[in-house]
C-alpha positions in Angstrom: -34.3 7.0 -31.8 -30.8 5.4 -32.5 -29.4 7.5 -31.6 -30.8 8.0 -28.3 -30.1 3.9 -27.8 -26.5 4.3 -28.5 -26.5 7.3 -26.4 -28.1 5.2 -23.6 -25.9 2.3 -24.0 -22.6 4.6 -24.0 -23.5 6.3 -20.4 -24.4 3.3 -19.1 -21.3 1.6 -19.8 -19.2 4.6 -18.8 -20.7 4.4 -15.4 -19.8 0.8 -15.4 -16.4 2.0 -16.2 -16.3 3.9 -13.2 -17.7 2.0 -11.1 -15.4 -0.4 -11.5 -12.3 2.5 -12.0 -13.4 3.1 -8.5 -12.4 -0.4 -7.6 -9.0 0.0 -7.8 -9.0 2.4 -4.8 -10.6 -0.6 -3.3 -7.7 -2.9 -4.1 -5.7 -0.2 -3.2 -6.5 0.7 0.3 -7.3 -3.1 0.8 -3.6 -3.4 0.0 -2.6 -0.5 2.5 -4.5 -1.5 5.2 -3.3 -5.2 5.1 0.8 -4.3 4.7 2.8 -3.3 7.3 2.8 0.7 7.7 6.3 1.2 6.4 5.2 -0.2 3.1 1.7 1.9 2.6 3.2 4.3 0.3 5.0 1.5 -1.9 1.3 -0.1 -2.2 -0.5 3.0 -2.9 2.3 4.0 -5.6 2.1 0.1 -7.1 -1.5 0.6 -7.9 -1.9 3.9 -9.5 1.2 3.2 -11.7 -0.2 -0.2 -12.8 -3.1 1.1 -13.8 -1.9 4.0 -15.8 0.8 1.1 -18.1 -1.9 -1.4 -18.4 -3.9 1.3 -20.0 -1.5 2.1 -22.1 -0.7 -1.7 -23.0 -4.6 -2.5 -23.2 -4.8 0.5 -25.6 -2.1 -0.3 -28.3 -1.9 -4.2 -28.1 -4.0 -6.1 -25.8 -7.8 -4.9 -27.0 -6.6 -5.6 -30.3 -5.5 -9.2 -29.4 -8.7 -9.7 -27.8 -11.3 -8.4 -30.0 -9.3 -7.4 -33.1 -10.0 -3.8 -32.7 -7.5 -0.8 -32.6 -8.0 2.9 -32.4 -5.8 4.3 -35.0 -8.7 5.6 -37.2 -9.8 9.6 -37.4 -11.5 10.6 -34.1 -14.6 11.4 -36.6 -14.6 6.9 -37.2 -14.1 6.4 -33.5 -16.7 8.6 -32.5 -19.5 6.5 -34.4 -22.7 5.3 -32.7 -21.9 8.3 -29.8 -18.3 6.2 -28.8 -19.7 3.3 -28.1 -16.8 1.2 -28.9 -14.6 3.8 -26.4 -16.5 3.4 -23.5 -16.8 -0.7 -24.0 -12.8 -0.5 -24.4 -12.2 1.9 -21.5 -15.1 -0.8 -19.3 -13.0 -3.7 -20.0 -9.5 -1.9 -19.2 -10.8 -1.7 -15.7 -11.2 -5.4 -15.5 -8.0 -6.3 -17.5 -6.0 -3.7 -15.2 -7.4 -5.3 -12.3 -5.0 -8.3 -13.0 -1.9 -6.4 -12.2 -4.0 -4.9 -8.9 -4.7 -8.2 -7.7 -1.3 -9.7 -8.0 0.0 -6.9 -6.3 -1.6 -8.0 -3.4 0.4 -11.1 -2.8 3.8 -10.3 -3.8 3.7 -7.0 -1.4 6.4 -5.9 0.4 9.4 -7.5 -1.5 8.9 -7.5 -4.9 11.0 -5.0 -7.0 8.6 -2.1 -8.1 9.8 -1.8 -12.3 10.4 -5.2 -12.8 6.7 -5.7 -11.2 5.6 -2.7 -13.7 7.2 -4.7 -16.7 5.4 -7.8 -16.2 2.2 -5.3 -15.6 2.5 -4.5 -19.3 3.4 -7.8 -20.7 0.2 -9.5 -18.9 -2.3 -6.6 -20.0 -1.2 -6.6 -23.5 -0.4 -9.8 -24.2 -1.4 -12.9 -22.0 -5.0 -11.7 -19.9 -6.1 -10.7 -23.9 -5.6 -14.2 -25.3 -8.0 -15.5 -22.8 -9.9 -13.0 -22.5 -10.2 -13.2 -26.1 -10.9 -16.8 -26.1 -13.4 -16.9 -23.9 -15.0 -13.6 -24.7 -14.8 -13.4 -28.4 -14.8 -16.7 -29.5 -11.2 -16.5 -30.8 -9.2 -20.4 -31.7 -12.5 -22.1 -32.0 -12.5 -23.0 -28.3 -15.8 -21.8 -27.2 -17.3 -23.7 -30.4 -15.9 -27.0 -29.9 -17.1 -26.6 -25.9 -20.7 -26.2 -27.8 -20.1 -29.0 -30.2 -18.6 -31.7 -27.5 -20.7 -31.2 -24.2 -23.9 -28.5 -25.5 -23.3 -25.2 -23.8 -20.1 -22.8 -24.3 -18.1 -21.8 -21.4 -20.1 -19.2 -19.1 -18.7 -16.6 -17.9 -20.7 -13.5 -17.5 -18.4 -11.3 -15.1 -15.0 -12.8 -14.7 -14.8 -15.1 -12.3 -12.5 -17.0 -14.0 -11.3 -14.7 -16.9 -10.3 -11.8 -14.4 -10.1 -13.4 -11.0 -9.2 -17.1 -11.5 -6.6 -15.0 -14.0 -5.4 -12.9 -11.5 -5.0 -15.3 -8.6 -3.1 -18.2 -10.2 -1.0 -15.7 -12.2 0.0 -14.6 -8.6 0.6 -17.9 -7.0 3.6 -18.1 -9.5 4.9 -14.7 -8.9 4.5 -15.1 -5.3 6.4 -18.7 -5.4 9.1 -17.6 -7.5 9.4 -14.2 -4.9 9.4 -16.6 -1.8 8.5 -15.4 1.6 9.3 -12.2 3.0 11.9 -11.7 5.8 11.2 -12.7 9.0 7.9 -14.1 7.6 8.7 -17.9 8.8 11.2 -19.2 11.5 13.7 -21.8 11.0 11.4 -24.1 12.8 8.9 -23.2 10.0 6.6 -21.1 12.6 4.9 -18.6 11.5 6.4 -14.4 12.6 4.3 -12.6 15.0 4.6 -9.3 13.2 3.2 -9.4 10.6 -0.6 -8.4 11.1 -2.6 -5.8 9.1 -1.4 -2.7 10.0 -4.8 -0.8 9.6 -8.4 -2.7 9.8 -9.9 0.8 9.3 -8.1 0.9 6.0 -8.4 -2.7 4.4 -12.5 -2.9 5.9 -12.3 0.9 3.7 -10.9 -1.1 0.7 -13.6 -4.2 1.4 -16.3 -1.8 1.0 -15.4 0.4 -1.6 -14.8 -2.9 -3.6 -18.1 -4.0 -2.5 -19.9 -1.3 -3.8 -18.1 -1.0 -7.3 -18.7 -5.3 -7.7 -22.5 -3.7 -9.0 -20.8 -2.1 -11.7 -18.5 -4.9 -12.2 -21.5 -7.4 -12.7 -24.4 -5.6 -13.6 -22.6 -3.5 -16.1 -21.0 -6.5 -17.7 -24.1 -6.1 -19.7 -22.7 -3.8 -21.9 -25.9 -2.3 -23.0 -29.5 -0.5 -21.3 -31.5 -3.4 -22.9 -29.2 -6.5 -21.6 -29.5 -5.2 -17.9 -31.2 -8.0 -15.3 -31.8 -7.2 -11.7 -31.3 -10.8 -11.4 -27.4 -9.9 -11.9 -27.8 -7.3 -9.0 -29.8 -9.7 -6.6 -27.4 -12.2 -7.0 -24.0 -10.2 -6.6 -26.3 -9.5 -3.3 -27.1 -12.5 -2.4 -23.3 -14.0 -2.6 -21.7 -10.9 -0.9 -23.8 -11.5 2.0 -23.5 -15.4 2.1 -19.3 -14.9 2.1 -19.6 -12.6 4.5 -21.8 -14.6 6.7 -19.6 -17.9 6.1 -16.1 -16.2 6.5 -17.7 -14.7 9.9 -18.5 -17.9 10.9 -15.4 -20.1 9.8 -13.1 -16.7 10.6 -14.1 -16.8 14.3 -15.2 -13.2 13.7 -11.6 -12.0 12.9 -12.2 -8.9 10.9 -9.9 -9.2 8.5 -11.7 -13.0 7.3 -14.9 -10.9 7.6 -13.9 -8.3 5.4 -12.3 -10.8 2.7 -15.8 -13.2 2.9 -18.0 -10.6 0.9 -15.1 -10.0 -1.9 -14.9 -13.8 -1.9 -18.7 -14.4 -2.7 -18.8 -11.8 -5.2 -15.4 -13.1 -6.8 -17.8 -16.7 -7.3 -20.5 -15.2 -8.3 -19.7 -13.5 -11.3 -19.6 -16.6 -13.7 -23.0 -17.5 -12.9 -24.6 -14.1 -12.3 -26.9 -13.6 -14.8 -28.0 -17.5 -15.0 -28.7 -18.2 -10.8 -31.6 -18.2 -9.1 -31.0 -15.9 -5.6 -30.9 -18.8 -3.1 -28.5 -20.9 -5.3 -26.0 -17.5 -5.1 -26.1 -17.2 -1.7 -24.9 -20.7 -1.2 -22.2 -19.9 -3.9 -20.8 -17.2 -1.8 -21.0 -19.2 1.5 -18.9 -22.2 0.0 -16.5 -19.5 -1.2 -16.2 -17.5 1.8 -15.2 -20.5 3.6 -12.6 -21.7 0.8 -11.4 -18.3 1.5 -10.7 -19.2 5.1 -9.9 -22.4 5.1 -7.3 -21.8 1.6 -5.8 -18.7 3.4 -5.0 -20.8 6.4 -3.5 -23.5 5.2 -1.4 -21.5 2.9 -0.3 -19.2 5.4 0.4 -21.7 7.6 1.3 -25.4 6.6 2.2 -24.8 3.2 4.5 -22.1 4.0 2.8 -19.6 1.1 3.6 -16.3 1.8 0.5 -14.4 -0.3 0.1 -11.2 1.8 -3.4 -10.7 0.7 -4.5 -14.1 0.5 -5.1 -13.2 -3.5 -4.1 -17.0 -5.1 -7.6 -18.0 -2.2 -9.8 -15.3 -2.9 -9.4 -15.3 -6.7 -7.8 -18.1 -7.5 -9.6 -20.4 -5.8 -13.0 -18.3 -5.3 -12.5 -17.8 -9.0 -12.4 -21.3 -9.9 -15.1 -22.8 -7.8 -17.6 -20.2 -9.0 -16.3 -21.6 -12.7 -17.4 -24.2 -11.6 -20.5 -23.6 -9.8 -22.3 -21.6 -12.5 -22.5 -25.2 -14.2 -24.3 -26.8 -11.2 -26.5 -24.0 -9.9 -27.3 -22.0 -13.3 -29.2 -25.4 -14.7 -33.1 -25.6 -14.5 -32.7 -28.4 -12.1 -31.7 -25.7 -9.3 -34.1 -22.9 -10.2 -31.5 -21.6 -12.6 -31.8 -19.9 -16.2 -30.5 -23.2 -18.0 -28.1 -22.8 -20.8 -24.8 -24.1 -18.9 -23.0 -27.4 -19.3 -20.9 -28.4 -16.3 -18.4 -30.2 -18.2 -17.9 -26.9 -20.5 -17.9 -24.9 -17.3 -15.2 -27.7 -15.6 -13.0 -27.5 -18.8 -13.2 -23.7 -19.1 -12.0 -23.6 -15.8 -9.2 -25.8 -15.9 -8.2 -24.1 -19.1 -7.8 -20.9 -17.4 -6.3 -22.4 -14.1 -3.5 -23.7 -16.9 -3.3 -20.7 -19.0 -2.4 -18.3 -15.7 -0.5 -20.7 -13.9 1.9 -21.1 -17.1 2.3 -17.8 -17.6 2.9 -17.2 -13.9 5.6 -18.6 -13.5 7.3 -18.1 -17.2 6.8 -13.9 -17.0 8.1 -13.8 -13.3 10.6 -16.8 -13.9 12.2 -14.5 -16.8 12.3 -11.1 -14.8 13.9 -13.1 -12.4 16.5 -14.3 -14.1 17.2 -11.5 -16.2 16.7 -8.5 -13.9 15.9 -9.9 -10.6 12.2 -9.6 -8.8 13.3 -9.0 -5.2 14.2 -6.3 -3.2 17.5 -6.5 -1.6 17.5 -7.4 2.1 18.3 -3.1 3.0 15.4 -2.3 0.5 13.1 -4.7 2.1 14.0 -4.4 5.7 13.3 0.0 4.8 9.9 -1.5 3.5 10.3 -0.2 -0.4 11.8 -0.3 -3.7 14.6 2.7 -3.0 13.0 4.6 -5.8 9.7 4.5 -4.0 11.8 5.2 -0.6 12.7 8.7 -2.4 9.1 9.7 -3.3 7.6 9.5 0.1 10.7 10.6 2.3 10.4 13.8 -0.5 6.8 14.3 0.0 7.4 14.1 3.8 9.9 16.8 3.7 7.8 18.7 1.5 
């Protein structure tokens, strides 16, 4: 009968796994579709490679800085209880590699492609771990004085802000330290007219496929047959169709707002998703689907932030406020499971807001320095990284 559990456990998690491997083909087409058409290739390359040296990063150092566990026993050891402790590593790679995937989005189409690989593997192994750690594992004692000072650890169920927030604020720093691409503002600080999404079929292609994975993002997060809730899944639901409704709404129907709104609510929503009742997570995903839109915006245009995704809104700032909002609407007051503090949830928050932004601007800062970060003004005005240039002009003549 153990075995059987275990057995359960381990398939359920490896479909998480690949739900949320599937992701990545979200992130990457989402990518593709939003770049301009000379730089598809360069996008779809970024993305595959990532993933393949964070796994390799996650693997050798970054579980074990997380969770203090390393695979360097017999095959026989690791194979205990059916592989469960595989599975739960190869589950969380997906989320860890989906740091890198993220951050590609906003420093497309001029950052340097091995540089952006390095700092790929220093991230995954070393700096998403220690938080993810921390917040996941109890490590430094954080999480217990959180309990001890204001009554509740910080709650994070899904990510919101241990992958997203993570992800977004590390690439606010990249993409400041990158500055904007060519052409991308006048002199008179007016925004360039050519720079739409190149294909909506492609990026709504990405939306979706990301979409449909979120359920194994959330609802898997689990991590075992007997810890699944359908409260998870009805509230992932509930928020995807609240950001999408608000982002319609606030996005005057542009499709690529619309297509962003869902990811945005389900970005909020994963703090809080196992602890909100349904109507509170469909107001959580309307508030973030218009942060989404009205962040975007004003980055794009007043602040002069050239994030060609709009990743530092829909994660960074998505991120945080769902952080945040899994201390308001997960209490009993507002229908929700109880358990949360909002000053643990506030602090959290902050705490990861600090950790990313730090980080940012200190990993990309040194590749900058040391071996540079942007393309030169031929390799960006061909729309790749030379090296990148080769592989598709060889595929083409193929």
């Amino acid at each position: 009968m153990e075995n059987l559990q275990a057995g359960s456990d381990v398939f359920f998690v490896l479909l998480g796994a690949i739900l949320v491997l599937f992701m990545h083909s979200g992130f990457a087409f989402l990518e593709v579709g939003t770049v301009r058409e000379k730089n598809q290739v360069n996008a779809l390359v970024k993305i595959f490679s990532d993933f393949a040296v964070s796994t390799v990063a996650y693997f050798f150092i970054g579980y074990q800085v997380a969770y203090g566990v390393g695979f360097f026993e017999s095959a026989g050891e690791l194979s205990i209880g059916n592989g469960y402790e595989l599975v739960k590593f190869f589950f969380l790679l997906t989320f860890a590699a989906a740091i890198p995937a993220i951050i590609s989005g906003g420093i497309a189409e001029r950052a340097k492609f091995y540089p952006q690989l390095l700092a790929s593997v220093i991230i995954v192994a070393l700096i998403y771990p220690f938080f993810e750690g921390v917040v996941w594992n109890g490590n430094y004692g954080f999480q217990a004085w959180l309990e001890g000072t204001f009554g509740a650890p910080f709650h994070d169920f899904a990510g919101s802000i241990v992958v997203h927030a993570m992800g977004g604020w590390l690439a606010l720093g990249a993409v400041i330290l990158l500055g904007a691409r060519m052409g991308r503002y006048g002199k008179d600080g007016a925004a360039g007219a050519n720079f739409a999404p190149s294909s909506i079929p492609f990026l709504a292609l990405g939306a979706w496929i990301l979409t449909v994975g979120w359920f194994g993002f959330n609802v898997m997060s689990a991590q075992s047959v007997e810890g699944v809730s359908g409260l998870v899944a009805m509230n992932s639901l509930m928020a995807m169709a609240g950001g999408a409704i608000a982002a319609l709404i606030a996005g005057r129907a542009d499709p690529g707002f619309l297509h962003n709104g869902p990811l945005a609510g389900l970005v909020a929503v994963c703090a809080g998703s196992d602890v909100m009742h349904p109507i509170g997570s469909l107001a959580v995903g309307a508030v973030a689907g218009l942060l989404f839109v009205m962040t975007f915006t004003l980055a794009q245009n007043r602040w002069k932030i050239d994030d060609v995704l709009g990743v530092w809104p829909l994660h960074g700032i998505c991120g945080a406020w769902g952080g945040i909002a899994c201390g308001i609407f997960g209490t009993e007051a507002l229908m929700g499971l109880g358990g949360v503090s909002f000053m643990s949830q506030l602090v959290g928050t902050i705490a990861g807001i600090v950790v990313a932004l730090i980080a940012g601007f200190v990993v990309y800062g040194v590749l900058k320095s040391v071996m540079g970060i942007r393309l030169s003004e031929e390799e960006e005005y061909n729309g790749a990284d030379l090296s990148i240039h080769k592989i598709s002009s060889t595929s083409h003549s193929n």
